[in-house]
C-alpha positions as CSV (number, residue, x, y, z in Angstrom):
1,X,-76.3,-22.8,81.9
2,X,-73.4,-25.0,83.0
3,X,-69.8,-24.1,82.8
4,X,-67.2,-26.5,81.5
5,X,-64.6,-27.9,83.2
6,X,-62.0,-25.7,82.0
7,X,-63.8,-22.3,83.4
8,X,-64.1,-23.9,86.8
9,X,-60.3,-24.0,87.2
10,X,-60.4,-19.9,86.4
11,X,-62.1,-19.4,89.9
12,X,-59.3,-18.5,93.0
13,X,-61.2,-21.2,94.9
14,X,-60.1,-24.1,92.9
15,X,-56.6,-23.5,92.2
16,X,-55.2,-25.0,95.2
17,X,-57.1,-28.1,93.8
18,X,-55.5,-28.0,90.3
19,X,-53.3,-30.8,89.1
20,X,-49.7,-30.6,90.7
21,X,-46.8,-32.5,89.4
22,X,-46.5,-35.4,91.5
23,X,-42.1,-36.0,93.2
24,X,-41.3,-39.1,93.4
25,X,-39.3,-40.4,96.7
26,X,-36.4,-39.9,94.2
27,X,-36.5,-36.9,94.2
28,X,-37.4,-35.8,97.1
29,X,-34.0,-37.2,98.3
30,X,-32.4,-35.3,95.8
31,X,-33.8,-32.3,97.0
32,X,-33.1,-33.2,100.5
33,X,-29.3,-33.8,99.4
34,X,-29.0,-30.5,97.5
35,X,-30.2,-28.4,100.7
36,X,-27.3,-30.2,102.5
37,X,-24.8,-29.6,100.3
38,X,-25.8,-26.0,99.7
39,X,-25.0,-25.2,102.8
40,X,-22.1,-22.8,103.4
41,X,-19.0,-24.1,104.4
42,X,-17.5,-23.0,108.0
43,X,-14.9,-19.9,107.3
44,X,-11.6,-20.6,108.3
45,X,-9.3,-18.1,109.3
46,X,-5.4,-17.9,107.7
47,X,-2.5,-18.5,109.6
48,X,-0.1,-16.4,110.6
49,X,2.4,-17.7,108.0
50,X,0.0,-16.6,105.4
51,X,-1.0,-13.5,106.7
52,X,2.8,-12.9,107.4
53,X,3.5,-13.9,103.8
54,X,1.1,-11.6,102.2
55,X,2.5,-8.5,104.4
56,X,5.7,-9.5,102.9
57,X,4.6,-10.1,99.3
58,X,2.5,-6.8,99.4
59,X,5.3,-4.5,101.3
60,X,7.7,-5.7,98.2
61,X,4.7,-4.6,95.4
62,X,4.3,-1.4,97.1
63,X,7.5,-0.4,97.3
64,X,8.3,-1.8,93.5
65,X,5.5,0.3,92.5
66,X,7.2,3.3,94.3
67,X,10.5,2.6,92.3
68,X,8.8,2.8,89.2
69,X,7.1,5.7,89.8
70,X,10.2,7.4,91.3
71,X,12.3,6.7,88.3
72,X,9.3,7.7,85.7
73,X,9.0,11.1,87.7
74,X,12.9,11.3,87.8
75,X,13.1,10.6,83.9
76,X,10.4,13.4,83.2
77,X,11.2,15.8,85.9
78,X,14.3,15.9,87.9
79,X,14.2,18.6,89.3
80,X,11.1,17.1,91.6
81,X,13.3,14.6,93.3
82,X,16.5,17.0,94.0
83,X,15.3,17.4,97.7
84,X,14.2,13.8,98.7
85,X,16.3,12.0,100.6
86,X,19.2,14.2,101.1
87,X,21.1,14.2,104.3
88,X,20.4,11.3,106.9
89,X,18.1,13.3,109.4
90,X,14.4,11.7,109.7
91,X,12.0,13.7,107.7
92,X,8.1,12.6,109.6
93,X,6.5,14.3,106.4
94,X,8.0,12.1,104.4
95,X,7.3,8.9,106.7
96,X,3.2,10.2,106.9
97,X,3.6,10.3,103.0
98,X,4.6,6.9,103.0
99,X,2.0,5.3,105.3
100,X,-0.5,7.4,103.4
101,X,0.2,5.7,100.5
102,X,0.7,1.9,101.6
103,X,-3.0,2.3,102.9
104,X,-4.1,3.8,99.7
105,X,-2.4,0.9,97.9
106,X,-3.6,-1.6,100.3
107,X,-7.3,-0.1,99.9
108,X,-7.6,0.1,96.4
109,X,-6.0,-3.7,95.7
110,X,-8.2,-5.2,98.2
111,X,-11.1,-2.9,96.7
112,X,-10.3,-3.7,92.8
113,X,-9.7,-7.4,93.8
114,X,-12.8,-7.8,96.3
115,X,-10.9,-8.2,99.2
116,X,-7.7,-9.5,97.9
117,X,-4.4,-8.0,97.8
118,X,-1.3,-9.2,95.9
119,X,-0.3,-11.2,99.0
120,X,-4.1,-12.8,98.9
121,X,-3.8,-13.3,95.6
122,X,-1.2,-15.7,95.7
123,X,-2.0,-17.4,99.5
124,X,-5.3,-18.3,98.5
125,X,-6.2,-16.1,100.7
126,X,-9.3,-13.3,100.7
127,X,-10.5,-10.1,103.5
128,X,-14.3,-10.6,104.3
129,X,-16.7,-9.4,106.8
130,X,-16.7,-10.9,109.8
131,X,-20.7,-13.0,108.3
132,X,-18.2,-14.0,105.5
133,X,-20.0,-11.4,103.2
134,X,-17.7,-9.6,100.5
135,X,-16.0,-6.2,102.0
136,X,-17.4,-3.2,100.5
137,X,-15.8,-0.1,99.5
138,X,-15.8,1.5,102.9
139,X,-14.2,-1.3,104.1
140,X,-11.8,-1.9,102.2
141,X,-10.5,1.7,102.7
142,X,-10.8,1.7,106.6
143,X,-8.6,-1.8,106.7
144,X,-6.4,0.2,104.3
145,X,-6.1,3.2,106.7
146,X,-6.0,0.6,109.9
147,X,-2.5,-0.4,108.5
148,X,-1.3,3.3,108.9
149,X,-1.3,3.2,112.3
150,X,2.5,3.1,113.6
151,X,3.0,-1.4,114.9
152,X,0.3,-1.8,113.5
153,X,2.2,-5.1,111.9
154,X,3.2,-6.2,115.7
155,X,-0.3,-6.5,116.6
156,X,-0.3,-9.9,113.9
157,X,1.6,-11.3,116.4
158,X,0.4,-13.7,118.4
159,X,-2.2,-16.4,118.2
160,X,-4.4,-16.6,116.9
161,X,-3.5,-13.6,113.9
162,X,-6.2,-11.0,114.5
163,X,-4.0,-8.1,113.6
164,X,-5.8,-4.3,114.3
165,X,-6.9,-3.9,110.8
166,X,-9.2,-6.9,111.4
167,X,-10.6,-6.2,115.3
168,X,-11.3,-2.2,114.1
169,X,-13.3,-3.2,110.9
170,X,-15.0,-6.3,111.8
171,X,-13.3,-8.0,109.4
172,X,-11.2,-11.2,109.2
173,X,-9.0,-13.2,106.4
174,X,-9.9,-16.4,105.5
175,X,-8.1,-19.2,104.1
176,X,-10.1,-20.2,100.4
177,X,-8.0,-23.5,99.8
């Protein structure tokens, strides 16, 4: 018996042989032109000015978040704030409290906006891994808790701007515009 034409292409050993669509030079250069252009662009690091710019921006959210807080708690329970900030003595609870919470508010924004803060946000600015990957969650928290550590915003000083938050997470801010 002989098999058609159309079996024969069913074997493993023919399939290499089996019709292929044909590129023309065209498009091979367009293929050649899309690998170059699909390659990732260098990651340039933000200045100082916009790194100083969003400590500035995000200090001011933070703390307008704390007033608004403060004077919903004060509206539904007075009695909470009576002792805070009486006398003029330096309470170190309170200051702990306080860096607690700007690296809570630091970690969440720059987990909720994928490594953006309010200060990014507005810079053009974004926190990645040092690859230029996205920061993940445990990231994002230790550059959150990195800012908690007392001059922690003198070590931005200097240039280039690799503040401690960046050099203890392997982490760096880049510039997106």
């Amino acid at each position: 018996m002989l098999k058609s034409k159309a079996n024969s292409y069913a074997y493993p050993i023919f399939r290499p042989y089996l019709k292929q669509p044909k590129t023309t030079a065209m498009q091979t250069e367009q293929q050649e032109a899309d690998l170059l252009t699909s390659l990732e662009t260098p990651l340039i690091r933000a200045a100082g000015g916009k790194r100083f710019l969003n400590y500035l921006v995000d200090f001011i959210g933070f703390y307008a978040i704390v007033f608004v807080v403060a004077g919903l708690v004060a509206v539904l329970s007075p009695e909470t704030l009576e002792g805070i900030g009486e006398g003029s003595s330096f309470n170190p609870i309170e200051q702990v409290l306080g860096l607690i919470f700007y690296a809570l508010y630091m970690s969440v924004s720059e987990l909720i906006f994928k490594g953006k803060s309010l200060g990014k946000l507005l810079t053009g600015t974004r926190a990645v891994n040092l690859d230029g990957s996205a920061i993940d969650a445990s990231k994002a928290f230790s550059r959150g808790f990195s800012r908690a550590v007392p001059f922690c915003v003198f070590s931005a000083l200097g240039s280039p701007c690799i503040p401690w938050q960046d050099r203890w997470t392997d982490s760096m801010v880049i510039d997106e515009r």
